[in-house]
N, C-alpha and C positions, 0 to 999 in steps of 0.2 A: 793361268794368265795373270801376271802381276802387272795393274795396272795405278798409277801414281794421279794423287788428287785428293782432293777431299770428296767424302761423301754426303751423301744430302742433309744430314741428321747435324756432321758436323759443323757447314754451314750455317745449319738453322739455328746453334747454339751460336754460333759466335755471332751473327749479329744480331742474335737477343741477349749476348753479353755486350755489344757495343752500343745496343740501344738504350737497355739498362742503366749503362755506366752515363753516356748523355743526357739523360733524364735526372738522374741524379746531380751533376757539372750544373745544368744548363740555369738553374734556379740563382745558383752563388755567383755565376756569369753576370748573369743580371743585374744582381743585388750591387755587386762591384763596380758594375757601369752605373747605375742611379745614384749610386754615392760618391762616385768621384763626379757626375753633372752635377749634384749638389752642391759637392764643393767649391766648383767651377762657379756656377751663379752666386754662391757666399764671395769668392773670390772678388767676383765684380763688381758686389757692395762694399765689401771693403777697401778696394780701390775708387769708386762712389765716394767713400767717407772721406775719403785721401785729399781726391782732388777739391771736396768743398772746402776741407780747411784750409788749404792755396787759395782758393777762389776767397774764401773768408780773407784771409790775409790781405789778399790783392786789393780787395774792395771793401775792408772795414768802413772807409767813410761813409759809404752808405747804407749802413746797419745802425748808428748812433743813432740811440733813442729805442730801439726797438731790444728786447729780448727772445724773441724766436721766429725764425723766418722758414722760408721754403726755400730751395736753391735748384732750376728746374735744368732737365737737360741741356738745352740748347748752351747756358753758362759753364757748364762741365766739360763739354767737348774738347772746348780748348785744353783739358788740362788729361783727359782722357781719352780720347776722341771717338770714334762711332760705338755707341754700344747694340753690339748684334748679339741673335740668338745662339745657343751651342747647337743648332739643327743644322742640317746641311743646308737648307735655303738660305739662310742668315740673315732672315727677315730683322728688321730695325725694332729696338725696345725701346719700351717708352720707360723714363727714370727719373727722379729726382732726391735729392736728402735734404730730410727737415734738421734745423740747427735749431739747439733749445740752448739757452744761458749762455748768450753771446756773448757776452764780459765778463763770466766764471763760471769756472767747470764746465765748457763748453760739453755737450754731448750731439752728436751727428749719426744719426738714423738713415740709411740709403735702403729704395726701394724701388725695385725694378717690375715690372712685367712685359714678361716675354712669349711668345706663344706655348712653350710650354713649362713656363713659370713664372709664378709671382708671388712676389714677397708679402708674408702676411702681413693684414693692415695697410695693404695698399688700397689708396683712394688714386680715384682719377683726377 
């Protein structure tokens, strides 16, 4: 009787070869996903840094006098508008960037948190 299929023993190997091989994938899957949301949240401080030196520009007269200020979300919206989380809910972040040497060598610091990130040396 020739009968067509696999047999049991076959089976049992191949999906402890396919289980194997998953177990090994599923690690750099990961790794690849948490680094590109990394990126993603670096991305939206850099875009943070963007719109404060616009917001700078727009409203230097009311920085004269001072050298380093805070520039808080609600002012940035305009220039970048809601900043949500990379999760599926898209819960709202709370953000803002500090401006240090506002009449030389400007430097602009953006700092976001989000449910599942936030920027080291974030203060509330």
């Amino acid at each position: 009787m020739n009968q067509k299929g696999f047999t049991l023993v076959e089976l049992i190997v191949t999906i402890g070869l396919l289980l194997l091989v998953t177990s090994l994938i599923t690690p750099k899957v990961i790794d690849v996903i948490e680094t590109n949301r990394l990126k993603s949240y670096r991305e939206i401080e850099r875009r943070l840094e963007d719109a404060a030196s616009e917001y700078m520009l727009d409203n230097i007269n009311n920085y004269i006098g001072l050298t380093d200020t805070k520039i808080g979300k609600d002012e940035l919206e305009k220039y970048v508008g809601n900043i949500s989380d990379l999760t599926k809910e898209k819960n709202e972040c709370d953000a803002y960037v500090t401006v240090k040497n506002i009449f030389e060598n400007v430097e602009y610091k953006a700092y976001i948190s989000c449910k599942n990130y936030v920027t080291e040396g974030y203060t509330k």
